[in-house]
C-alpha positions in Angstrom: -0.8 1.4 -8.8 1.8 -1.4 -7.9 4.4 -3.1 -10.3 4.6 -5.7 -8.8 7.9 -7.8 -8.2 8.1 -9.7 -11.3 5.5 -10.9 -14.5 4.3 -14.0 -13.0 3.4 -12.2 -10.3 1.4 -9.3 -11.9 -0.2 -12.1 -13.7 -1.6 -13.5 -10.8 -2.9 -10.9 -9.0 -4.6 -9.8 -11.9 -6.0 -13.2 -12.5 -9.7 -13.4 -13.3 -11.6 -16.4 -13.7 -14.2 -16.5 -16.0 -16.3 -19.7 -14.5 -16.3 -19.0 -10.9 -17.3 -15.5 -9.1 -14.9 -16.0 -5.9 -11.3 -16.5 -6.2 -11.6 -18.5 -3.7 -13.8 -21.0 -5.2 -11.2 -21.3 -8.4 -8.0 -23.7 -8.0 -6.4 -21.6 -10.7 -6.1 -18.6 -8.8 -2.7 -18.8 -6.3 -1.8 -15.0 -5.1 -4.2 -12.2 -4.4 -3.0 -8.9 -3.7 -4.9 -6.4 -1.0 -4.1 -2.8 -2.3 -5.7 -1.8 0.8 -3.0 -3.2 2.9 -0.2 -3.2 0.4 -0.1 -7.3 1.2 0.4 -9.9 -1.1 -1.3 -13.7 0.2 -1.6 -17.2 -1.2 -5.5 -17.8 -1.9 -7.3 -19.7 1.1 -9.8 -22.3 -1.5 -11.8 -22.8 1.4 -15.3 -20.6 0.2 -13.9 -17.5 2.2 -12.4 -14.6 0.9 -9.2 -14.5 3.1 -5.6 -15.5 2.1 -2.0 -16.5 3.8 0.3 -13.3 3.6 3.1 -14.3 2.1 6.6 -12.3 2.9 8.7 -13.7 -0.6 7.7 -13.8 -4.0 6.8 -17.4 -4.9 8.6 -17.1 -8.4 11.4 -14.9 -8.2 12.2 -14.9 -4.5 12.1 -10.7 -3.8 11.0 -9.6 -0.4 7.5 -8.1 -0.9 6.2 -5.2 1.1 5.4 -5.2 4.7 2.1 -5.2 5.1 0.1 -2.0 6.4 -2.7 -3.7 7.4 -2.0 -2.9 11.5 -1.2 0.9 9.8 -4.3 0.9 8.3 -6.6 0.0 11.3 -4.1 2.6 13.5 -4.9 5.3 11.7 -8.7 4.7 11.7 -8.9 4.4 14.8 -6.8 7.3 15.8 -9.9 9.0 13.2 -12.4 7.7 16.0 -13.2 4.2 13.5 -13.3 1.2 16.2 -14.6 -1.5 14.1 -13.6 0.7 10.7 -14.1 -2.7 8.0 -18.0 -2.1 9.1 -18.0 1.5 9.1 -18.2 3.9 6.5 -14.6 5.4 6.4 -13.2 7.7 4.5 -12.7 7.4 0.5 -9.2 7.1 0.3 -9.0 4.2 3.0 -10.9 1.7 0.3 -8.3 1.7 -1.9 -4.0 2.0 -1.6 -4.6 6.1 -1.8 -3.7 6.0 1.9 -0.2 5.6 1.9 0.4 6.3 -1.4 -0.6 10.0 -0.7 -3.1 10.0 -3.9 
C-alpha cells in the first residue's frame, strides 16, 4: 500500500465519483495512481482510460517514484509474456505485489 506524498494527493488518487463510471469521463477527477507501475498521472478526460505521468507532486512539489512500468513489461517478458497486458500473467503482476515483494 502507498502513502502517498502528501493528503491532497491520497485524496485524489482515491477519488471516486459517484455519477460517472470512468474517471475519465468525470472533470473532478485530476491524478490517478497505477499501483501496477508504481506511477502517478494526470487524468486524460478524453473517454480512454490512459493518463500523462507526471514526475512532481502537483501540490506539494516532492519527486514521485520512477515509474516501473518498462520493469514490469522486462520482467514478463524475461517469464516468456510478449504481449503480457493480454495474457494471463501471474497473480502478483496485477497489483504492486511485484516489487513490493508481497
Amino acid at each position: 500500500m502507498n502513502s502517498h506524498c502528501c493528503p491532497e494527493m491520497r485524496e485524489q488518487v482515491s477519488f471516486q465519483c459517484d455519477r460517472h463510471k470512468d474517471l475519465s469521463e468525470c472533470p473532478d477527477a485530476l491524478v490517478a495512481y497505477a499501483a501496477r507501475y508504481d506511477e502517478y498521472g494526470l487524468v486524460n478526460h478524453d473517454g480512454g482510460a490512459n493518463m500523462r505521468v507526471i514526475s512532481h507532486c502537483p501540490w506539494c512539489g516532492r519527486k514521485l517514484p520512477e515509474s516501473r512500468r518498462s520493469q514490469w513489461f522486462d520482467e514478463l517478458e524475461a517469464l516468456g509474456f510478449d504481449e503480457p497486458t493480454a495474457q494471463d500473467i501471474p497473480e502478483k503482476y496485477k497489483t504492486d505485489a511485484w516489487y513490493r515483494g508481497a
